[in-house]
Backbone bond lengths (Angstrom), bond angles and torsions (degrees), N, CA, C in turn:
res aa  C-N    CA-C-N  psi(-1)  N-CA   C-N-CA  omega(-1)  CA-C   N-CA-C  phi
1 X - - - 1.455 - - 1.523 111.08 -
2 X 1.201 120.86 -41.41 0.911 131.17 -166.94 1.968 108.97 -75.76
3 X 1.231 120.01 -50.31 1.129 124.75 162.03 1.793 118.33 -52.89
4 X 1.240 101.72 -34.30 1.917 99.51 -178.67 1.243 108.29 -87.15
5 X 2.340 125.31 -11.62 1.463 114.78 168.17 2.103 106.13 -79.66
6 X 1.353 103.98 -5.95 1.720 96.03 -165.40 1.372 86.22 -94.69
7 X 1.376 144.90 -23.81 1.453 137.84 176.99 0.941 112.92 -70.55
8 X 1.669 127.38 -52.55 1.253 114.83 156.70 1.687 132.16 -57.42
9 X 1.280 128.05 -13.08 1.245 126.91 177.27 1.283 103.62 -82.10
10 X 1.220 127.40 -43.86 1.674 135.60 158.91 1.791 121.05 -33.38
11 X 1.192 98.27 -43.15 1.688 105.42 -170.44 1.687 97.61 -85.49
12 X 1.411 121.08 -43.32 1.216 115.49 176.45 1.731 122.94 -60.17
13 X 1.217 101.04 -27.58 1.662 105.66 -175.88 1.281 113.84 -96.21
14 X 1.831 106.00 -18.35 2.095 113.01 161.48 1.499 87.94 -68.90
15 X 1.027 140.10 -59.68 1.622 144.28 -125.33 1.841 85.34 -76.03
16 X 1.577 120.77 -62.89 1.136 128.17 -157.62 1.436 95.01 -65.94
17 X 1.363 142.72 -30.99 1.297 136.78 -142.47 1.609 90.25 -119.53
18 X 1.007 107.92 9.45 2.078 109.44 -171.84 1.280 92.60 40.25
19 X 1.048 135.57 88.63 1.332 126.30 159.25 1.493 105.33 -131.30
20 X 1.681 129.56 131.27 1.334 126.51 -177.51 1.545 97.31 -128.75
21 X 1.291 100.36 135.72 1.287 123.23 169.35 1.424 121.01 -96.82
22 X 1.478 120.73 113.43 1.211 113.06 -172.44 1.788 93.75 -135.41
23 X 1.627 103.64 133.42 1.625 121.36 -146.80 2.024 83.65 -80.03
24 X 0.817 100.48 137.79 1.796 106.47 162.81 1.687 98.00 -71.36
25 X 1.526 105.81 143.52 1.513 115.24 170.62 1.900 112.86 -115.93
26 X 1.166 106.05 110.79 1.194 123.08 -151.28 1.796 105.03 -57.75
27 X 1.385 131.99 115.14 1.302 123.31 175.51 1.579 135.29 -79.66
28 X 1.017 124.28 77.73 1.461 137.76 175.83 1.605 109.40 -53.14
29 X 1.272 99.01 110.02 1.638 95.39 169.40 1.241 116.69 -66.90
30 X 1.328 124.99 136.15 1.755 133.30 168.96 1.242 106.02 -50.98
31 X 1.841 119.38 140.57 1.356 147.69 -171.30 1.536 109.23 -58.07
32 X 0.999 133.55 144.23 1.648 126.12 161.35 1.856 120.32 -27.54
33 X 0.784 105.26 121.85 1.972 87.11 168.66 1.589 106.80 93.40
34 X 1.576 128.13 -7.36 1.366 115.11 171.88 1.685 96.31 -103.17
35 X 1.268 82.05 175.79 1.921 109.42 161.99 1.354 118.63 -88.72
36 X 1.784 104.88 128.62 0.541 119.85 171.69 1.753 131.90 -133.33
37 X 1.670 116.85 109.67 1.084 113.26 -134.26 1.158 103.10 -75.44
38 X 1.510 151.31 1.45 1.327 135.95 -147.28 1.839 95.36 -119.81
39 X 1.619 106.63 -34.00 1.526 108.91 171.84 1.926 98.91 -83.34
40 X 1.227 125.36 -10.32 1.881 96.79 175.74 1.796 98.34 -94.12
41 X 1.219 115.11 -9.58 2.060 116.92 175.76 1.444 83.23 -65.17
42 X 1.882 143.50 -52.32 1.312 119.70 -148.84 1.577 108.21 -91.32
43 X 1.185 101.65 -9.35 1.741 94.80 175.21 1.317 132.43 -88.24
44 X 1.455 132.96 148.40 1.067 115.86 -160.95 1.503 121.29 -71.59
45 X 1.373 113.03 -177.16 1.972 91.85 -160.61 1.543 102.12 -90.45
46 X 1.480 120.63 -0.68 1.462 129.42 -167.57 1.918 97.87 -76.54
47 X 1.638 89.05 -36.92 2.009 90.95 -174.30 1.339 102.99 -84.59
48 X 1.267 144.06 -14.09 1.096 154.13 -171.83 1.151 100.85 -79.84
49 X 1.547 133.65 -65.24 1.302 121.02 -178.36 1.834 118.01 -86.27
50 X 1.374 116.38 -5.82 1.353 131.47 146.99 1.833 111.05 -42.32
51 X 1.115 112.85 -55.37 1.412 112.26 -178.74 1.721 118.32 -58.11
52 X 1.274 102.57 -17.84 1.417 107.73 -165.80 1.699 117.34 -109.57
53 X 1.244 120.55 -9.98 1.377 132.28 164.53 1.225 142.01 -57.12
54 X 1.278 88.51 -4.00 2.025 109.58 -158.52 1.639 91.83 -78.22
55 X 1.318 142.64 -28.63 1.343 131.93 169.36 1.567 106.92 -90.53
56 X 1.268 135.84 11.66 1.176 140.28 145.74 1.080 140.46 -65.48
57 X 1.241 117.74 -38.30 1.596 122.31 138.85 0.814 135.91 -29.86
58 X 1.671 116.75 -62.94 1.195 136.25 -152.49 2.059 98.66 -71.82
59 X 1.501 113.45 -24.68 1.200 119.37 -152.10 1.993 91.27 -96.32
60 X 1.336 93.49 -50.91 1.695 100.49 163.00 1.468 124.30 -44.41
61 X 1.226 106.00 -70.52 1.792 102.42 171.11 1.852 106.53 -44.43
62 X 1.196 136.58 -34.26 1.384 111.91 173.86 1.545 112.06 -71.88
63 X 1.229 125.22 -25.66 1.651 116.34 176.84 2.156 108.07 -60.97
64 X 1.519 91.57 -29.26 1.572 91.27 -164.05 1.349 106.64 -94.82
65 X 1.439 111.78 41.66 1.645 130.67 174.49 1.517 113.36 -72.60
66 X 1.043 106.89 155.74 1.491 113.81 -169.70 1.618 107.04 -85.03
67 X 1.772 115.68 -32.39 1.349 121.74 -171.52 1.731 89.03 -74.21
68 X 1.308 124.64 -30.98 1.667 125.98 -168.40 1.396 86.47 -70.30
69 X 1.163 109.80 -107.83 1.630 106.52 -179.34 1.531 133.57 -2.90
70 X 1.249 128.22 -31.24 1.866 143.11 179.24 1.871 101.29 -94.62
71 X 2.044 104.86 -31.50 1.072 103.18 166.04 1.658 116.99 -61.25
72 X 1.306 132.48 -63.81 1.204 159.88 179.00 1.553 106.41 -30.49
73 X 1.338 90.73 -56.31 1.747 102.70 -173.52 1.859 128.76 -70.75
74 X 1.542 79.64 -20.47 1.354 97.56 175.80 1.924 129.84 -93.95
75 X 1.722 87.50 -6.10 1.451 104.93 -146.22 1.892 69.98 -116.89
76 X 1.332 125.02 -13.51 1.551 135.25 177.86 1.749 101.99 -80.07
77 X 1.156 96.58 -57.65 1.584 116.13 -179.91 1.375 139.35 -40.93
78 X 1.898 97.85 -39.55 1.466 96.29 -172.40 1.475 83.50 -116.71
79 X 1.459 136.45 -40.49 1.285 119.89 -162.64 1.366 121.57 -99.36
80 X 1.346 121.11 -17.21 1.715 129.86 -177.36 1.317 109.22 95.41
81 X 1.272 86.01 -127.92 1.712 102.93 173.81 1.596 129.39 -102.81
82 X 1.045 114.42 17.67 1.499 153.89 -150.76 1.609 101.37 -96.66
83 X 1.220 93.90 -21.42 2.300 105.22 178.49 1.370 88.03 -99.70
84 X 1.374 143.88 -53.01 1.381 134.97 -121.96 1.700 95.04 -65.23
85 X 1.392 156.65 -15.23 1.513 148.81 107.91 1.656 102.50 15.77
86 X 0.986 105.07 -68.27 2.057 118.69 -143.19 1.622 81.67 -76.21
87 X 1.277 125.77 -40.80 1.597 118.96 -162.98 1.403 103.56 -83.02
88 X 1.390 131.19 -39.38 1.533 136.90 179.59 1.287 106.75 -52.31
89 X 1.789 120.60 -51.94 1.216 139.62 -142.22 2.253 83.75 -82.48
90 X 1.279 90.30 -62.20 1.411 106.99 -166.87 1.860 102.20 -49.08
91 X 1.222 124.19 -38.55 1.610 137.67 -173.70 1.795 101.45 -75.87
92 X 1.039 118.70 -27.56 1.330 135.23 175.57 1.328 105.31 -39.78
93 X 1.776 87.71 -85.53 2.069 121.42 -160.28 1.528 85.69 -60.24
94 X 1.473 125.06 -45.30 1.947 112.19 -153.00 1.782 100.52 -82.38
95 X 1.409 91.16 -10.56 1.771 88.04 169.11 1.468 105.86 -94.39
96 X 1.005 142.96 -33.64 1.675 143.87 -170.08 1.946 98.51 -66.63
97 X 1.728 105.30 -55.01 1.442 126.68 -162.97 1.447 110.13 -66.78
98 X 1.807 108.56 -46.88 1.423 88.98 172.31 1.415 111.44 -95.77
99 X 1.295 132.68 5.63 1.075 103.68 163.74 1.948 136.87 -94.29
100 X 1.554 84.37 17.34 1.668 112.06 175.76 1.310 87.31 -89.17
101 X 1.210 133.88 -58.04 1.608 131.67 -158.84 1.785 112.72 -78.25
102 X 1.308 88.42 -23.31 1.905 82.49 172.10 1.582 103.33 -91.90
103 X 1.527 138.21 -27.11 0.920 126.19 -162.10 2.212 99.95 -85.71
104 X 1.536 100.02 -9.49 1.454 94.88 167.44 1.439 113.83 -103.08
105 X 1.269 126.50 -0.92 1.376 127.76 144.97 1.705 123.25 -46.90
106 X 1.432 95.12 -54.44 1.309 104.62 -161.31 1.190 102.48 -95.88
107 X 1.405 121.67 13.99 2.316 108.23 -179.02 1.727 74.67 -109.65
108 X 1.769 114.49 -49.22 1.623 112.29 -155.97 1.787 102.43 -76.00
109 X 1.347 113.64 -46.40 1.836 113.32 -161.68 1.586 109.31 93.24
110 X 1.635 107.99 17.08 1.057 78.96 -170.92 1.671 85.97 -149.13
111 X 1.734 123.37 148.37 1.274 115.21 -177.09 1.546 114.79 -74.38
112 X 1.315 113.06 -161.87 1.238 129.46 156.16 1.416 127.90 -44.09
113 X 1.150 90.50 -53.84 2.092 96.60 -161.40 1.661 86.56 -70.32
114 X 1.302 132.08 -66.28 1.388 139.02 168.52 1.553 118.26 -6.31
115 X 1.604 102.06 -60.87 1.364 124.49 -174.33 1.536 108.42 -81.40
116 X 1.319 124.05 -13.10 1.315 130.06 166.89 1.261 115.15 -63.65
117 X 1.510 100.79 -58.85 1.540 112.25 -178.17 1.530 146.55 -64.63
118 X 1.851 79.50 -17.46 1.394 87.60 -170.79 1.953 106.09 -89.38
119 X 1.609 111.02 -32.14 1.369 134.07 150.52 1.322 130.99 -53.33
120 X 1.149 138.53 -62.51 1.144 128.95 -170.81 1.844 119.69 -100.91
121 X 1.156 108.28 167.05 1.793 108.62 -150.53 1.902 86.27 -81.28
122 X 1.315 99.41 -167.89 1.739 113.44 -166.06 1.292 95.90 -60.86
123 X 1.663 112.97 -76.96 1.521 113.32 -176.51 1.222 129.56 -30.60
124 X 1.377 113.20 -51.69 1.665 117.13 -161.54 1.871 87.60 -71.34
125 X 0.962 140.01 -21.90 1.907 135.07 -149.88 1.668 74.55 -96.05
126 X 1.501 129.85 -74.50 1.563 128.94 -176.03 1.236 90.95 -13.65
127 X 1.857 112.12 -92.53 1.190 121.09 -151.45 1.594 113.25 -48.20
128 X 0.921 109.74 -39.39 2.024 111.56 175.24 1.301 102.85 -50.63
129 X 1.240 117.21 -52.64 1.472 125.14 170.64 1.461 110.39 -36.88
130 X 1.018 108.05 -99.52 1.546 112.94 178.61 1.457 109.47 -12.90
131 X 1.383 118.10 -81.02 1.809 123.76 -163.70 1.561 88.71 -62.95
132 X 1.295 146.39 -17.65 1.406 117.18 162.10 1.526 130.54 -64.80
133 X 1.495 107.45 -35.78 1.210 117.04 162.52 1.441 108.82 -44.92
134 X 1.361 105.66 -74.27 1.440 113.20 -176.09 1.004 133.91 -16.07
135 X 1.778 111.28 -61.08 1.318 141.68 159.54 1.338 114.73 -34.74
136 X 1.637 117.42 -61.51 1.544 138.70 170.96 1.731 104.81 -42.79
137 X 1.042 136.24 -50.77 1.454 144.18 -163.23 1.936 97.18 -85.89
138 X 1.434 117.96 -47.87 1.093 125.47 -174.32 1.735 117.44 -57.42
139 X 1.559 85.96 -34.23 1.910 96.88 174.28 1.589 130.08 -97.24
140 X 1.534 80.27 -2.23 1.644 89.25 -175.63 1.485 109.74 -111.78
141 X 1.299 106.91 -3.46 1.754 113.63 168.95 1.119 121.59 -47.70
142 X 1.928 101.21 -59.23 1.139 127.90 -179.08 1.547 120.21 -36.81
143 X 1.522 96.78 -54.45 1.331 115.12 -169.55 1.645 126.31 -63.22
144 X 1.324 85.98 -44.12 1.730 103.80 168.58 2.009 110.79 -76.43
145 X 1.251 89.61 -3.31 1.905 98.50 -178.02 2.272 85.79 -84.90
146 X 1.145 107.56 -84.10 1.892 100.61 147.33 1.052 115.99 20.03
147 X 1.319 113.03 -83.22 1.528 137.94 -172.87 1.368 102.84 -55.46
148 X 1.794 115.79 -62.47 1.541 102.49 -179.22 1.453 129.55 -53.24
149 X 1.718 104.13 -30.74 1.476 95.04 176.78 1.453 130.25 -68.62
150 X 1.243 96.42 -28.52 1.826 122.48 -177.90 2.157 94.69 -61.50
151 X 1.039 116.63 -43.20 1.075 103.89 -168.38 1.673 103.34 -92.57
152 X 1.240 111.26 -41.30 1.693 91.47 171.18 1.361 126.77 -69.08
153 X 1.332 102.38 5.36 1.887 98.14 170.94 1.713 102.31 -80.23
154 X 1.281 123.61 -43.63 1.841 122.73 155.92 1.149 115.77 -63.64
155 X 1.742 127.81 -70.58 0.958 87.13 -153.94 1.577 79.55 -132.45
156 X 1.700 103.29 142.30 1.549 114.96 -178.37 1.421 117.95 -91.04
157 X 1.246 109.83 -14.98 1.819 99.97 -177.05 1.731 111.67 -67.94
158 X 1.721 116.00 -24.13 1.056 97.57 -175.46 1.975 112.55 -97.80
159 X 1.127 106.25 14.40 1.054 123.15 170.07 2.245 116.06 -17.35
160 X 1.531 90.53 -80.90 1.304 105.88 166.60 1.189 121.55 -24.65
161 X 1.662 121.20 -69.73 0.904 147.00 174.08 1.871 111.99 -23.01
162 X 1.323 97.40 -62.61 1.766 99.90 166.24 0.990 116.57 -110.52
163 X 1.358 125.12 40.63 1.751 104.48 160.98 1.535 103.26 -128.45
164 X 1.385 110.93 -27.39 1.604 91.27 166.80 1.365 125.19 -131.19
165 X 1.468 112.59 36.40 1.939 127.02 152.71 1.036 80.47 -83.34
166 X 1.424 134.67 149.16 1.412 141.80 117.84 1.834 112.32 -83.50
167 X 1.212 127.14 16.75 1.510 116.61 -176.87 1.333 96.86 -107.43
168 X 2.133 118.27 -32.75 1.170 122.12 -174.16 1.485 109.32 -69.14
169 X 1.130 105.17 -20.75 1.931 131.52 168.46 1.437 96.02 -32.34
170 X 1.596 93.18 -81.00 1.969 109.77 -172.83 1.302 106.26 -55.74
171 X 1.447 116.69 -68.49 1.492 93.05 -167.12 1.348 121.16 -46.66
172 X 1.442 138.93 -21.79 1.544 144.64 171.95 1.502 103.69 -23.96
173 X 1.577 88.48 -69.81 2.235 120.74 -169.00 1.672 77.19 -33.56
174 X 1.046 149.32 -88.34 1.634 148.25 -142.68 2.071 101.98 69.75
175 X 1.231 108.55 35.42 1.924 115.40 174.91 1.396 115.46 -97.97
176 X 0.914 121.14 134.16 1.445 120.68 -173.30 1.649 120.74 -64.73
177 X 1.142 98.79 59.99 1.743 101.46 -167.32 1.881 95.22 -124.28
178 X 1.273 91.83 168.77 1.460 104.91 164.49 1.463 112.98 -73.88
179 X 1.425 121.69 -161.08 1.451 103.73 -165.35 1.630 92.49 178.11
180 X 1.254 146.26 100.17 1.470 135.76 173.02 1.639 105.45 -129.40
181 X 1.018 109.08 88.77 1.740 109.39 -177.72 1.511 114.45 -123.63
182 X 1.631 101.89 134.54 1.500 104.21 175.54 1.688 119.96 -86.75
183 X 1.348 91.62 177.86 1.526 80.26 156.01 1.227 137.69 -59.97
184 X 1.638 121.89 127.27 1.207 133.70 -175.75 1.498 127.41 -32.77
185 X 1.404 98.46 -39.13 1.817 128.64 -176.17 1.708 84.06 -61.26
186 X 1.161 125.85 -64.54 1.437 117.34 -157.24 2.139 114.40 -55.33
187 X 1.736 93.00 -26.53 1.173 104.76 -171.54 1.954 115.67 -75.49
188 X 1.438 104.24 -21.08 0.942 116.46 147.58 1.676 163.87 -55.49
189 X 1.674 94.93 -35.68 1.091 125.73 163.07 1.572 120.91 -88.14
190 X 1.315 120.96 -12.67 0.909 144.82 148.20 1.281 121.00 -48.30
191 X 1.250 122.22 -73.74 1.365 134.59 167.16 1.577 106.32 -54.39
192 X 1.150 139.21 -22.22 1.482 130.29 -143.75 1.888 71.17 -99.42
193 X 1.456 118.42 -63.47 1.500 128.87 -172.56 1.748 94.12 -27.76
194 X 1.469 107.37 -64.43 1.494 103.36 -153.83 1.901 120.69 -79.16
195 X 1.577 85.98 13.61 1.914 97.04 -163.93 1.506 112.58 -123.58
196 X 1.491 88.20 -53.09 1.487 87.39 -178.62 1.948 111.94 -117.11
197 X 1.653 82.37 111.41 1.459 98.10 -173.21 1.609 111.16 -78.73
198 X 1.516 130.73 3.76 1.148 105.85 -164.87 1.581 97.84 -113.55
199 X 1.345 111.32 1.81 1.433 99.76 178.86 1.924 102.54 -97.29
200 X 1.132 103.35 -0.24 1.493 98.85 163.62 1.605 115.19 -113.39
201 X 0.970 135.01 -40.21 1.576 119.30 151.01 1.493 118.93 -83.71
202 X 1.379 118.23 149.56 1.338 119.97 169.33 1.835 113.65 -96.25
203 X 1.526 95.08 95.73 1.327 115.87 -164.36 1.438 96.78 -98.47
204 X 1.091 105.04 -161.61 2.163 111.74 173.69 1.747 90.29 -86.81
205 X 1.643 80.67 153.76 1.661 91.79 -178.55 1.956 112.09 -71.81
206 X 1.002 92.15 -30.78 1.640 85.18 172.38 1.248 140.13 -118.32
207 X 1.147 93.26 48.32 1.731 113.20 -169.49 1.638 104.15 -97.44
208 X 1.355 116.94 -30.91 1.637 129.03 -171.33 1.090 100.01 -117.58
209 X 1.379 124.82 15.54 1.549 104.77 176.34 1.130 110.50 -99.48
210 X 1.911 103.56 141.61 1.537 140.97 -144.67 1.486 116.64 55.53
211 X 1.118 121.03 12.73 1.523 111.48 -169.23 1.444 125.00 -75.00
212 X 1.976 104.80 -18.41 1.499 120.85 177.59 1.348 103.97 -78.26
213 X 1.346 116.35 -62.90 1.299 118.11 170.87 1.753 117.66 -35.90
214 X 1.296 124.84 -63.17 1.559 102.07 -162.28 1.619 103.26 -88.10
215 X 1.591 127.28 -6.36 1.469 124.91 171.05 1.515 105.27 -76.06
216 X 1.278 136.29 -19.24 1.712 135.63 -167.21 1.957 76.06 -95.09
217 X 1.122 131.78 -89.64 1.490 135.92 -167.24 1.132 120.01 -42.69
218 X 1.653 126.98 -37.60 1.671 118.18 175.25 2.112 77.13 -80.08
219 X 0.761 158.21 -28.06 1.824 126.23 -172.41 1.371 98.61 -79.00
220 X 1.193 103.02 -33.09 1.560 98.58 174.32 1.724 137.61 -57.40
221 X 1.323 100.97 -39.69 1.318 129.99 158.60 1.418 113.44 -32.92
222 X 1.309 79.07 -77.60 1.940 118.26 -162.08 1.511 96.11 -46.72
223 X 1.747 132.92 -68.69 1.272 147.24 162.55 1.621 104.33 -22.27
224 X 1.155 113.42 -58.68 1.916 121.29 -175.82 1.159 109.23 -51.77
225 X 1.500 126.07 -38.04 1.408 136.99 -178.43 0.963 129.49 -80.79
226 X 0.972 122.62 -41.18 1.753 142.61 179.93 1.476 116.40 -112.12
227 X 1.624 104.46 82.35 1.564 111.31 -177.98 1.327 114.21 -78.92
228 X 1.018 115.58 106.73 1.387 128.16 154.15 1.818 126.65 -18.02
229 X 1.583 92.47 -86.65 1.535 107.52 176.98 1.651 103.66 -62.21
230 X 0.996 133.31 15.50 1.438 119.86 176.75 1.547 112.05 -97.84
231 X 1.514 100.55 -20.72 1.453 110.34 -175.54 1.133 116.11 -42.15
232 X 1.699 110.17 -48.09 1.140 122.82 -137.50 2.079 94.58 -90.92
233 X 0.776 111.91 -21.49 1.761 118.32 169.67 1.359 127.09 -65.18
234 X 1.422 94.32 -15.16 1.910 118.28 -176.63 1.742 106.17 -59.76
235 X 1.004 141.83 78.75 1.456 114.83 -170.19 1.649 85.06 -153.69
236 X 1.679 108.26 163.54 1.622 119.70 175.47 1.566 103.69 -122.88
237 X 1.426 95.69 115.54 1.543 91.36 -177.48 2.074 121.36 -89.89
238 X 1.227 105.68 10.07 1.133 114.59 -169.35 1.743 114.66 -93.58
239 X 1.095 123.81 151.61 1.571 103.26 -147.49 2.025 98.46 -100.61
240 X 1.167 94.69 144.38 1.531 105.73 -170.17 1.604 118.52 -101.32
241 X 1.327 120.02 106.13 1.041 117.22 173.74 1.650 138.03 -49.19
242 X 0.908 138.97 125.59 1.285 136.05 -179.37 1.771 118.74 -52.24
243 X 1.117 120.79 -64.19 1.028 135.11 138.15 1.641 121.99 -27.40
244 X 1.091 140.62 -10.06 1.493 119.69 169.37 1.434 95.37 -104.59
245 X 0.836 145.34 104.70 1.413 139.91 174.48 1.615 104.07 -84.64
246 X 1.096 119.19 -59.08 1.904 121.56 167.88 1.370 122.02 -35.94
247 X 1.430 116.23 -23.40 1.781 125.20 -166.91 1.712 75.00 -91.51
248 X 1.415 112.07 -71.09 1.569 120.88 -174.26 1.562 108.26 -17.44
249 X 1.432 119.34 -50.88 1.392 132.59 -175.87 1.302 120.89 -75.52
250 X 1.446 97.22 -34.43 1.784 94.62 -174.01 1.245 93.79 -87.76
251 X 1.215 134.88 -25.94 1.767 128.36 163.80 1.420 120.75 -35.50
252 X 1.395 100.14 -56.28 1.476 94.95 173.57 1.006 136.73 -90.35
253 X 1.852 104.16 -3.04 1.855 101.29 167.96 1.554 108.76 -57.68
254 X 1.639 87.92 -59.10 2.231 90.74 -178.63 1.520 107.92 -52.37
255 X 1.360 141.26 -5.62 1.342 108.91 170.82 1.595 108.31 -103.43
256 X 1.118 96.01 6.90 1.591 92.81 -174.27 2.301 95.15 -97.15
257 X 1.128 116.41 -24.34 1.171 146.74 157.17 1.376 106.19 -23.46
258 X 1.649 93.28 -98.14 1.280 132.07 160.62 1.542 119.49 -12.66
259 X 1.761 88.31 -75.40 1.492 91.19 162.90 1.587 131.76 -57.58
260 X 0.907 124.87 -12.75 1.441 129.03 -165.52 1.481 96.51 -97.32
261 X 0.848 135.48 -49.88 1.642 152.35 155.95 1.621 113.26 -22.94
């Protein structure tokens, strides 16, 4: 009682004297390494989206691959302009995909594989596991296939050696993955089964013609474009305030930017 008559004696003698008290709110400068929205409004917008590119690279240097490039040239070679479909289509999804995967980098801090683990039960993370490997061995074949040609243009005796082991393939990669590969020949016939239908039924002669050729090269394409394992590198490690919601936003315009770039 006694405390709620001195509050009121207080308000009556502010009230009579107009006097308002309004508490100062103490300003703490933001920590090293967060956002802070009032210093990224004064910078210019060139450093602003400068800050945010640094996983842009990383996604660029895989387009400027050497297996992409021998892909390209070859996929130039036999068909023309007859792919340029597969590259539009393919530039599309890897712009939509990573820029879903950077924009959950940069709201969460945290990538894919992270966000896998912490979500989904034992099995389903195994099995992701596995087809990543897979993936890993599937892209790095290629590359070490590269390698064989590069060396049989010097030197031909070891020729054999990498063009038709595919296991001597893997061990090349030197990545810490598993590795179970047959012979190459089998991987071929494989493909021939699932492409070219007319040398296994006797169909009309021109019903399948070119159809192996541009279905093996537009998948081929399509794969070059849309990296997979890159997803998972997409992430913002810098810590995000709750409170800036506008930095939050302009974060993800530049990666959507970025990405488009």
């Amino acid at each position: 009682m006694g405390s709620s008559q001195q509050q009121k004696q207080q308000e009556q003698v502010s009230g009579g004297n107009n006097i308002h008290r309004i508490e100062a709110i103490p300003e703490t400068p933001p920590a090293g390494g967060q956002y802070n929205q009032i210093h990224e409004k004064q910078k210019p917008e060139w450093r602003n989206f400068l800050s945010y590119v640094g996983p842009g690279f990383l996604v660029s240097l895989a387009y400027l691959d050497p297996g992409n490039l021998e892909t390209d040239l070859q996929a130039g070679a036999n068909h023309g302009y007859e792919l340029l479909w597969v590259i539009l289509i393919g530039l599309i999804f890897a712009l939509v995909i990573q820029s879903l995967a950077a924009n959950l980098g940069v709201s969460t801090g945290k990538h894919l594989s992270e966000l896998c683990k912490a979500e989904y039960p034992r099995y389903v993370r195994y099995c992701l596991w596995i087809l990543a490997e897979i993936a890993v061995i599937a892209a790095d074949i290629p590359e070490e296939e590269n390698n064989s040609f590069t060396i049989n243009f010097s030197l031909y005796l070891f020729m054999s050696i990498f063009e038709y082991n595919g296991s001597a393939l893997v061990a090349m990669v030197g990545k810490n993955c598993f590795a179970i590969a047959s012979d190459r020949r089998l991987g071929v016939q494989l493909q021939t089964i699932a492409t070219d239908f007319q040398k296994i039924y006797k169909i009309h002669d021109k019903l399948f013609i070119g159809l192996s050729g541009l279905a093996t090269d537009a998948q081929t394409l399509y794969q070059r474009l849309v990296f997979r394992h890159k997803l998972y590198e997409l992430r913002e490690e810098r810590d995000m305030k709750p409170e800036t919601f506008s930095s939050l936003v302009s974060a993800l315009l530049y990666e959507k930017r970025r990405s488009s770039i």
